[in-house]
C-alpha positions as CSV (number, residue, x, y, z in Angstrom):
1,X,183.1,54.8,119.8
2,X,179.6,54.9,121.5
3,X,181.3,57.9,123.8
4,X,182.1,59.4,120.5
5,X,178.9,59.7,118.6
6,X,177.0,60.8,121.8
7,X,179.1,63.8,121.9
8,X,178.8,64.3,118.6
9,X,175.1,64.3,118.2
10,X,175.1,66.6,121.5
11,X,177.3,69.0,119.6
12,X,174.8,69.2,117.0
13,X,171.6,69.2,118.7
14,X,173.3,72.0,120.6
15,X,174.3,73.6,118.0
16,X,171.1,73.6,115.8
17,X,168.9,75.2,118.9
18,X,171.8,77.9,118.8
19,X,171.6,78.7,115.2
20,X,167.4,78.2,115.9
21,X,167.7,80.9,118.9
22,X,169.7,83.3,117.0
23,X,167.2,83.2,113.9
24,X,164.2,83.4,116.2
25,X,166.1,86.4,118.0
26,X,166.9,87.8,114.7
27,X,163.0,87.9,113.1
28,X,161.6,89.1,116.3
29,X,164.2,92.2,116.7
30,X,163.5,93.1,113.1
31,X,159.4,92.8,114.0
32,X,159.8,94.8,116.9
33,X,162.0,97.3,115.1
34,X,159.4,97.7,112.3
35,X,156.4,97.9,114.9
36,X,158.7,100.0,116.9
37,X,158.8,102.7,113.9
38,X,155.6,102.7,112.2
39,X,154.1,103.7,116.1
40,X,156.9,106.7,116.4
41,X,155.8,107.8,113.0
42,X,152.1,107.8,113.3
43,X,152.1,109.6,116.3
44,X,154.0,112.5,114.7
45,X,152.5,112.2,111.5
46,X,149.7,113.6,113.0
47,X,151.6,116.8,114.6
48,X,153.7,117.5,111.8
49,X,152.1,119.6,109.1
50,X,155.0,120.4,107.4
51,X,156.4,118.2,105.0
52,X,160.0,118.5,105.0
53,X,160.0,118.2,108.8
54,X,158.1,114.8,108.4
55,X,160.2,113.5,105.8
56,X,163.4,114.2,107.8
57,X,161.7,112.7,110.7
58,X,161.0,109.4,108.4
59,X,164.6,109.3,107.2
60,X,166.2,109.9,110.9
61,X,164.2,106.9,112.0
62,X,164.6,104.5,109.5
63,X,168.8,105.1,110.1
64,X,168.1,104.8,113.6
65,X,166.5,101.6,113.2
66,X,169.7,100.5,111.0
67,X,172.0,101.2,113.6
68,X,170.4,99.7,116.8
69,X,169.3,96.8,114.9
70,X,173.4,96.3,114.1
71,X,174.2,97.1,117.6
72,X,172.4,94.3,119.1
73,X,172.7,91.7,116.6
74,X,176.5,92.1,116.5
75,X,176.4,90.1,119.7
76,X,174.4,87.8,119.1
77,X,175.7,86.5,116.0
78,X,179.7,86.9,116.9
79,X,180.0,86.2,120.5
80,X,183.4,86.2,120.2
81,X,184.3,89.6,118.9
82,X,187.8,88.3,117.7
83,X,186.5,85.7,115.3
84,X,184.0,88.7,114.3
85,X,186.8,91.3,113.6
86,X,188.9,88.3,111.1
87,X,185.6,87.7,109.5
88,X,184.8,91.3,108.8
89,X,188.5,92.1,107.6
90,X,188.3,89.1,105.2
91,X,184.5,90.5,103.9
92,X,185.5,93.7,103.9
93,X,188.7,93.6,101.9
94,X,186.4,91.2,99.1
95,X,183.8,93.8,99.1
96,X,186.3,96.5,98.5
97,X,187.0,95.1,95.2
98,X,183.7,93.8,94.2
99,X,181.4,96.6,95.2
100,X,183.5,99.1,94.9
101,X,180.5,101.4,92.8
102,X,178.0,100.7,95.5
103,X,180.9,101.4,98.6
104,X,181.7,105.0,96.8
105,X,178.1,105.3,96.3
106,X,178.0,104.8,100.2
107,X,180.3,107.0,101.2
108,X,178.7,109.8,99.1
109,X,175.4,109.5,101.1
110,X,177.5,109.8,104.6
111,X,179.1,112.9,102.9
112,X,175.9,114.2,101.8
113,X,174.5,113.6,105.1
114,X,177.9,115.6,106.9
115,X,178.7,118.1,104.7
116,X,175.1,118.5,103.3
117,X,176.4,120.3,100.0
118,X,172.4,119.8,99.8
119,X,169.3,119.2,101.2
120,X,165.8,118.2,100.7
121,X,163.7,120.2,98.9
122,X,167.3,122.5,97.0
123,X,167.0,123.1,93.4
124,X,170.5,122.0,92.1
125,X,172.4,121.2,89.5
126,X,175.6,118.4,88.5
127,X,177.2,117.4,85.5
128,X,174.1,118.9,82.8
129,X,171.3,117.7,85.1
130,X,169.2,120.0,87.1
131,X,166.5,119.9,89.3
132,X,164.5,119.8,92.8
133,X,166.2,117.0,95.8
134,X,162.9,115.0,96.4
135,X,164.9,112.4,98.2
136,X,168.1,111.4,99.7
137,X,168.9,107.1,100.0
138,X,171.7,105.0,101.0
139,X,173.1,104.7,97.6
140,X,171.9,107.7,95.5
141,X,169.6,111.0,95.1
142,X,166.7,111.8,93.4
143,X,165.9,114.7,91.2
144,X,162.3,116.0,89.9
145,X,163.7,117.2,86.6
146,X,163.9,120.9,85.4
147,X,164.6,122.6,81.8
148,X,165.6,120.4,79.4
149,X,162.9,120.6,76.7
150,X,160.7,122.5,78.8
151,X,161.4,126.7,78.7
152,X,162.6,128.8,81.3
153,X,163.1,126.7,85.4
154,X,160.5,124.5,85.4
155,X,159.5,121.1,85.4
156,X,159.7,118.2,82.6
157,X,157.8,115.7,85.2
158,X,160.9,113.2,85.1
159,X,162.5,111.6,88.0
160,X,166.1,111.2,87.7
161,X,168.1,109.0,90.2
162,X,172.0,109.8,90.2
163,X,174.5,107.5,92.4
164,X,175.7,109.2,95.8
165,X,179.6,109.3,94.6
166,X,179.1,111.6,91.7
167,X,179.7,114.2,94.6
168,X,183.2,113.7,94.7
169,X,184.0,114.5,91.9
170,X,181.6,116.4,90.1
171,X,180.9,120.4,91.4
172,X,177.3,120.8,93.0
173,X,175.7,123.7,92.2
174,X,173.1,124.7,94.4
175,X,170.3,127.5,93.5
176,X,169.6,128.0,97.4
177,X,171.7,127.0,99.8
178,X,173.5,130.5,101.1
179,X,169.5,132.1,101.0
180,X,166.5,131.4,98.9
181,X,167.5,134.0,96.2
182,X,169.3,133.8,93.2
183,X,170.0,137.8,90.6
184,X,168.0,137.1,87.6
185,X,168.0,139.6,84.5
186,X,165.8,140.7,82.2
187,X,166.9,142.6,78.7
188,X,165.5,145.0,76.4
189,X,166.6,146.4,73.3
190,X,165.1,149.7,72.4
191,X,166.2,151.6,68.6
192,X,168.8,154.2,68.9
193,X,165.8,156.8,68.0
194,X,164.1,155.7,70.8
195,X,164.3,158.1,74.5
196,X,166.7,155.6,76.1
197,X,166.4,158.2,79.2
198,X,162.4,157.5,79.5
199,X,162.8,153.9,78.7
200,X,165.2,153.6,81.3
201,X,162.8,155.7,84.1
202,X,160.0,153.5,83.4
203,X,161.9,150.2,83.7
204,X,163.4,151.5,87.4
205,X,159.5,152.6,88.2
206,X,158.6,149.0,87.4
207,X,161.6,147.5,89.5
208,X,160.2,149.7,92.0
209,X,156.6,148.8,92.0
210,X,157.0,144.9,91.6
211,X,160.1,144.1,92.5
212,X,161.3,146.4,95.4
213,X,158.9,144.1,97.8
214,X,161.5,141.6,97.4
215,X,164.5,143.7,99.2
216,X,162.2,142.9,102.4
217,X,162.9,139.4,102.5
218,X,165.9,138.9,101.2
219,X,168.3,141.4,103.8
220,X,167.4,138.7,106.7
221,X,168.4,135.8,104.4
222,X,171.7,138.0,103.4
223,X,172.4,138.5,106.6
224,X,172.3,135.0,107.6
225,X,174.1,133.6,104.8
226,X,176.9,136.2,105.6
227,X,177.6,134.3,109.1
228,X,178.5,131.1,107.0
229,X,180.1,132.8,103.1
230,X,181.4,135.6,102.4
231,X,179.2,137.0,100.4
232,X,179.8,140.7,99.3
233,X,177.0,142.1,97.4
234,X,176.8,146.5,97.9
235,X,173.4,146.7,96.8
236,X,170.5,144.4,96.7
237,X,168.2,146.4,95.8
238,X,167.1,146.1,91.7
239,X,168.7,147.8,89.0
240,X,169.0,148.8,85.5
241,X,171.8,148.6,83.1
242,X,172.6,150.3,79.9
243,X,175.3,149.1,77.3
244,X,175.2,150.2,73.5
245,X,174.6,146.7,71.0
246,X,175.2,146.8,67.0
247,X,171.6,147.5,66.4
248,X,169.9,149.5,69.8
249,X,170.6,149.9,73.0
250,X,170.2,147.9,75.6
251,X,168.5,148.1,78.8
252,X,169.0,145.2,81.2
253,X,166.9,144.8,84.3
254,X,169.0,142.9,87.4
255,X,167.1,141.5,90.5
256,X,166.8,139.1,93.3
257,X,164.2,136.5,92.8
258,X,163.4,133.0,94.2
259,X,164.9,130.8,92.3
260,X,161.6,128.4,91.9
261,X,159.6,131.5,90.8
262,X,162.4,133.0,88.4
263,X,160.0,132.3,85.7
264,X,157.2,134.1,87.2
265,X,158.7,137.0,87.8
266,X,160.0,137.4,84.4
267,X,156.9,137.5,83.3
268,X,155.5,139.8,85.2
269,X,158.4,142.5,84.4
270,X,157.9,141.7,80.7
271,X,153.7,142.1,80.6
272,X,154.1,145.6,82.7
273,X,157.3,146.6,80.4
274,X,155.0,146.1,77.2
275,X,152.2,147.7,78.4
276,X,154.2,150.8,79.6
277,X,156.5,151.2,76.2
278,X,153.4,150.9,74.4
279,X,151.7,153.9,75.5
280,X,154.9,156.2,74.4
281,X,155.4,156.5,70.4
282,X,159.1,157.4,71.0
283,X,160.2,154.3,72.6
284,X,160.2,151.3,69.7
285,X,161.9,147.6,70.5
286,X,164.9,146.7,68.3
287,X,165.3,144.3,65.8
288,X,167.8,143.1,62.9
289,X,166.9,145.2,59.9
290,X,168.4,145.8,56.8
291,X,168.2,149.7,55.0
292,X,169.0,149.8,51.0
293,X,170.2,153.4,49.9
294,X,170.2,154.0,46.2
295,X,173.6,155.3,44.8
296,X,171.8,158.0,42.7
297,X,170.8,159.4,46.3
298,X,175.1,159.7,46.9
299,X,176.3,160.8,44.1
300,X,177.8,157.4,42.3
């Protein structure tokens, strides 16, 4: 009996300064981990100026940190790997079914991470919510809000946070991932009186002397874009439409523009468009109107 308890308090004491070890072991890997990264990231803190390139340099860290920390504490937990894999079946069937929000969730960041439908810094849009990636995490994306109540592509000063697994099945539409251009248009209603012909010249010399800049940069971007999607555009320089509208005609201005300066550039076509249509008395905007014509005037 004596025999008995001696081998069982052994077993115990044994037992406690493995559990102790392991704990001990544990801490000081996730001290050394920490210490570890916040070295690595002050040193390139300092040699990175640009700020995507240091967040991505944050994020790649902190995943590598993740994974090694796993690695080595696998083994040191579960020494034997068999009673490790019947444990992690068993976990991971209950987990299945109780986080399954948080697993999809999960499996949307790896996805996003892979496929990278989009990236830090893209101006995007899924289900009715739109705005600028500020940051990509484990279990869902943040959004710096655009539109909304606020006019024209920019921003309301909301953060939104939407889970990883709306990806799957929700479509992502992304305002620059092919190039950093999007067409934008611009429409003008002139009277039927008015010289649609001179209306139309002056809009083109416009295009042509604050747009046409824009051609420059974007053929490079086209022509990258073109390695990964087929994209077929014939012209990219800026143009101008004409269609014929119940009260005027219209003239409609198409061009390539950054998509985060869509709003800007609108603006600027529309100041010089006024100014120009102003100084010419046969060129009038169009408007609903109504015209009265006494019958006496026909004959009734």
């Amino acid at each position: 009996m004596f025999q008995d308890w001696s081998q069982w308090v052994s077993d115990t004491f044994s037992i406690g300064q493995s559990l102790q070890y392991r704990i001990i072991l544990t801490l000081g890997l996730i001290l050394l981990l920490y210490l570890g990264r916040k070295v690595l990231l002050s040193f390139f803190r300092k040699r990175l100026h640009d700020v995507k390139t240091r967040y991505s340099w944050e994020k790649s860290s902190m995943y590598f940190s993740y994974v090694l920390f796993i690695l080595i504490i696998i083994p040191v937990w579960f020494r034997d790997l068999h009673a490790f894999g019947t444990f992690f079946g068993l976990m991971a069937a209950g987990l299945a079914i109780v986080l399954k929000e948080p697993i999809l969730n999960f499996f949307g960041w790896v996805y996003i991470i892979i496929k990278k439908p989009f990236d830090m810094g893209d101006r995007i849009q899924i289900k009715s919510v739109e705005g600028d990636i500020l940051d990509i995490g484990f279990f869902e994306f943040t959004l710096l809000e655009i539109k909304n109540w606020v006019e024209a592509d920019q921003s309301t000063g909301r953060i939104i946070h939407i889970p990883n697994g709306l990806v799957f099945n929700n479509p992502v539409m992304n305002y620059n991932q092919a190039m950093d251009f999007i067409w934008h248009e611009v429409p003008f209603r002139i009277t039927f009186e008015s010289n649609w012909k001179k209306a139309k010249e002056i809009l083109l010399q416009i295009e042509n002397d604050k747009l046409k800049s824009l051609t420059a940069d974007i053929k490079p971007q086209f022509e990258k874009a073109n390695r990964k999607y087929y994209i077929e555009y014939k012209n990219l320089d800026p143009t101008v439409y004409t269609k014929i509208q119940e009260n005027g005609v219209m003239l409609t201005l198409r061009f390539l523009c950054p998509p985060k300066h869509r709003r800007t550039y609108e603006q600027i076509v529309v100041e010089e468009t006024l100014q120009q249509f102003s100084r010419h008395s046969d060129i009038q905007f169009a408007y609903p109107t109504t015209r009265f014509f006494k019958s006496e005037e026909y004959g009734a």
